[in-house]
C-alpha positions in Angstrom: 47.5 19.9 -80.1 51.0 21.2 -80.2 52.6 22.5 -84.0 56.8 22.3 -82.8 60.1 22.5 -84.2 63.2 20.6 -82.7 66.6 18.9 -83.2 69.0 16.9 -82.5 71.2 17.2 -85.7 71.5 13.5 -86.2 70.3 11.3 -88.5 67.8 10.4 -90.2 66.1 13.8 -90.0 68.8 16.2 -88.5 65.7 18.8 -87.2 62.1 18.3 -88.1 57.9 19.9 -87.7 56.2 17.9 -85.7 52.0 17.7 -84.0 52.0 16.2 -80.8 49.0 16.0 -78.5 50.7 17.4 -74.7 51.5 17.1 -72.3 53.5 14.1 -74.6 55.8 14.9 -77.6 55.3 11.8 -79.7 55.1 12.9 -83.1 51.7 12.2 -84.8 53.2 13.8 -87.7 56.5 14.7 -88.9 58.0 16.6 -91.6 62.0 16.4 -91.7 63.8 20.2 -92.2 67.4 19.1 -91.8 68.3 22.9 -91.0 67.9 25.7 -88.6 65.9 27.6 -90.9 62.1 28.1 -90.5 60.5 25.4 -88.9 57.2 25.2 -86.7 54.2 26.9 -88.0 50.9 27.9 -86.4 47.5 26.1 -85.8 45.3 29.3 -87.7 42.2 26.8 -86.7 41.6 23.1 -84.7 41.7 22.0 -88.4 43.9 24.2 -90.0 47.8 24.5 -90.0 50.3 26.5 -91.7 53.5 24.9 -91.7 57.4 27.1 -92.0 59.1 25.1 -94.2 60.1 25.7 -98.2 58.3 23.8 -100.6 60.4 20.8 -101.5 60.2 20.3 -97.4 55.9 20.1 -97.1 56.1 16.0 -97.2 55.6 13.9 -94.3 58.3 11.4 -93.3 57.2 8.1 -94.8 55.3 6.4 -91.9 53.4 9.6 -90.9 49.6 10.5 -92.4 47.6 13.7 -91.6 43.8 12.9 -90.7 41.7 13.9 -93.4 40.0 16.7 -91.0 43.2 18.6 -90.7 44.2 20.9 -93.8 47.8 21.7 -94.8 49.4 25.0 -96.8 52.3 26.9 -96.5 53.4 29.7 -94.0 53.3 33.3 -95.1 55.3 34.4 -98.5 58.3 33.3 -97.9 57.7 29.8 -95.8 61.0 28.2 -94.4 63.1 30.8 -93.8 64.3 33.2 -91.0 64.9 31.7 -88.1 62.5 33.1 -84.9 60.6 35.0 -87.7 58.6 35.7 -88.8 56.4 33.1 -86.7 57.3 35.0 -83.3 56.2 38.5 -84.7 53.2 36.7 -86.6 52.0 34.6 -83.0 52.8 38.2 -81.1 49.7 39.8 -83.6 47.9 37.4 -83.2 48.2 37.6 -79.7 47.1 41.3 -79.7 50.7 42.9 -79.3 51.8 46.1 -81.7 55.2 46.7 -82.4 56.2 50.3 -81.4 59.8 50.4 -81.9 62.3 48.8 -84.2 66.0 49.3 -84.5 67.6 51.6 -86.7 71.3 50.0 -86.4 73.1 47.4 -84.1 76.2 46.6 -82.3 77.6 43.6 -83.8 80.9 42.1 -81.7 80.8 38.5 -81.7 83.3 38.6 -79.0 81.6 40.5 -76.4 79.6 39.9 -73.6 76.4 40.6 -75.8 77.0 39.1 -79.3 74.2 42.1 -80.9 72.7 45.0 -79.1 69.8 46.8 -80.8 69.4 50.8 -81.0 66.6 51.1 -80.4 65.5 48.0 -78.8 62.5 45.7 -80.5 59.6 46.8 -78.9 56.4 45.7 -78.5 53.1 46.8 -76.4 49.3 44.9 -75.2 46.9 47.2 -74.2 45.4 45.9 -71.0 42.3 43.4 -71.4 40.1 45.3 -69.0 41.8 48.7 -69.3 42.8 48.7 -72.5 43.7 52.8 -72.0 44.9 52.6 -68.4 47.4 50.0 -68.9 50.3 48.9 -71.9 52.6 45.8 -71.2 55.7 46.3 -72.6 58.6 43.5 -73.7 62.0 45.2 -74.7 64.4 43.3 -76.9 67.1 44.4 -75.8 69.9 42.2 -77.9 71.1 38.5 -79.2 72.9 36.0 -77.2 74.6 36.9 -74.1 77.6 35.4 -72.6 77.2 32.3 -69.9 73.3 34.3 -70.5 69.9 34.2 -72.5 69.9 33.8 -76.5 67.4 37.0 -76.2 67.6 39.7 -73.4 64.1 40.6 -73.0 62.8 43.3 -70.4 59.2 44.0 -69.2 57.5 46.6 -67.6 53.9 47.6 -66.9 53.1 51.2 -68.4 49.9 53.0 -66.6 48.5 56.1 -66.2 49.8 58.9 -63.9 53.2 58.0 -64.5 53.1 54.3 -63.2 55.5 52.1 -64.2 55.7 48.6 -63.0 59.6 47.7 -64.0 59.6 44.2 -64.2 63.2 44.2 -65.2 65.2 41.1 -67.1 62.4 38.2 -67.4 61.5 35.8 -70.0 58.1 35.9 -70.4 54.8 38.2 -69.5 51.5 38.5 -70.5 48.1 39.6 -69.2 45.8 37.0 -67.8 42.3 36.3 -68.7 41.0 37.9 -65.7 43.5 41.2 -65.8 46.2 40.0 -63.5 49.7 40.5 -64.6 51.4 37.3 -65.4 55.5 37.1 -66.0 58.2 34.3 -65.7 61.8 35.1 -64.3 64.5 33.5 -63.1 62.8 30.0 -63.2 59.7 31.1 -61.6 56.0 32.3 -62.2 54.6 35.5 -60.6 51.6 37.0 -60.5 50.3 40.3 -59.8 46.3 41.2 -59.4 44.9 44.6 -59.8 42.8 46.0 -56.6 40.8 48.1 -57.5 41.7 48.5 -60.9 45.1 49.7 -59.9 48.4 48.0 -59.9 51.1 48.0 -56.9 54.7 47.6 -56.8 55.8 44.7 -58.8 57.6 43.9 -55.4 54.2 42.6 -54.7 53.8 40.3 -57.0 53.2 36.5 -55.6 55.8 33.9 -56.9 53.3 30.7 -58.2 55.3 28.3 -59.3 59.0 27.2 -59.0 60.5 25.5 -62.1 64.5 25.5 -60.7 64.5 22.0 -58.8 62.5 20.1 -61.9 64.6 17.5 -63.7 63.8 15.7 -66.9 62.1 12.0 -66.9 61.7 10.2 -69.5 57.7 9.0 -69.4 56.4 6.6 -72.0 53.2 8.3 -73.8 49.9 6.9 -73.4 47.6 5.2 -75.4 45.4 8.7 -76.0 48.5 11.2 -77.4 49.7 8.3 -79.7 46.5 8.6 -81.9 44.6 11.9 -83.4 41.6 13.2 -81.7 38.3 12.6 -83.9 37.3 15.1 -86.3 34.9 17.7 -84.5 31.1 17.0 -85.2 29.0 19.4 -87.1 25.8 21.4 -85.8 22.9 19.7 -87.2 20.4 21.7 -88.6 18.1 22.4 -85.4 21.5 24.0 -83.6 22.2 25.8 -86.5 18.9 27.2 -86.5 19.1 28.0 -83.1 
């Protein structure tokens, strides 16, 4: 199940929340937002949401019905405001991340190449799966909304022991796979780099896996099994439980 915000600033909703079952985005629910503020929410269980938007914005749009397996409330103290977060920074926890650095000031000129540069950058750090004191990732926000550019410049870089530094450099995405392998997206591609050994290389040697640059959108019509909701998950009977 996917929990999503989107827009298209027309009517009747403007920008709404949404569950969809992927790869398909038909809505099996929807609750309209009408702003850029908030939005989205996370899944905290299969049947379990909480949902970014104020209070006078929790109802469904008429037509829409939550199953009765799937529980509703509100996201963190302040639901439906900020605008990234505080869902990014909550999902990043989650996630296993640890901020280490936040700004103490910023360069604000809405009519340079970089709209807001921050001093220090955000930073934040995941300790290796397998290697948890061998290895950090580390993702550098470096500012807002570049020119002809990225809403967020974000850097990467591995950070190892004896002075090993894997410099992944401007990318949009990296995270450690379940098996220990580095995992990053730049530039409309997906690399990955595996340990040998338990040590990293060069991220020259990092193998590209996927190409995204050539894809164009499609419309496809959904099928029969993402325009309904899955059935509600089946209890343990008591001889599993005792088990």
């Amino acid at each position: 199940m996917l929990l999503y915000f989107a827009a298209n600033w027309r009517k009747p909703y403007q920008s709404w929340s949404a569950i969809s079952r992927p790869p398909f985005f038909t809505a099996l629910a929807l609750w309209p937002k009408g702003d850029g503020w908030g939005g989205g929410g996370q899944f905290l269980s299969r049947d379990c949401i909480e949902l970014n938007h104020r209070q006078l914005e929790m109802k469904l749009a008429d037509g829409f019905d939550l199953p009765n397996w799937l529980s509703l409330k509100p996201f963190g103290d302040r639901p439906g405001w900020g605008e990234d977060d505080p869902i990014w920074s909550s999902r990043l926890l989650r996630e296993g991340w640890k901020l280490t650095a936040y700004p103490e000031k910023t360069k604000d000129d809405y009519g340079a190449r970089v709209w807001i540069e921050y001093d220090p950058p955000i930073t934040w750090e995941k300790a290796h799966p397998r290697w948890p004191k061998k290895y950090h990732l580390r993702m550098r926000i470096m500012g807002i909304k570049e020119r002809d550019g990225t809403w967020y410049i974000i850097e990467h870089s591995i950070l190892g022991e004896k002075g090993y530094t894997g410099a992944i450099g401007r990318s949009e995405w990296a995270d450690w796979s379940s098996d220990g392998a580095l995992l990053f997206a730049q530039s409309g591609c997906l690399y990955r780099l595996r340990p040998t050994k338990g040590q990293f290389g060069p991220i020259e040697e990092s193998k590209q896996i996927a190409n995204f640059n050539n894809l164009a959108f499609s419309r496809v019509e959904p099928i029969e099994y993402s325009q309904s909701w899955p059935p509600a998950r089946s209890k343990p009977s008591r001889k599993q439980t005792r088990r």
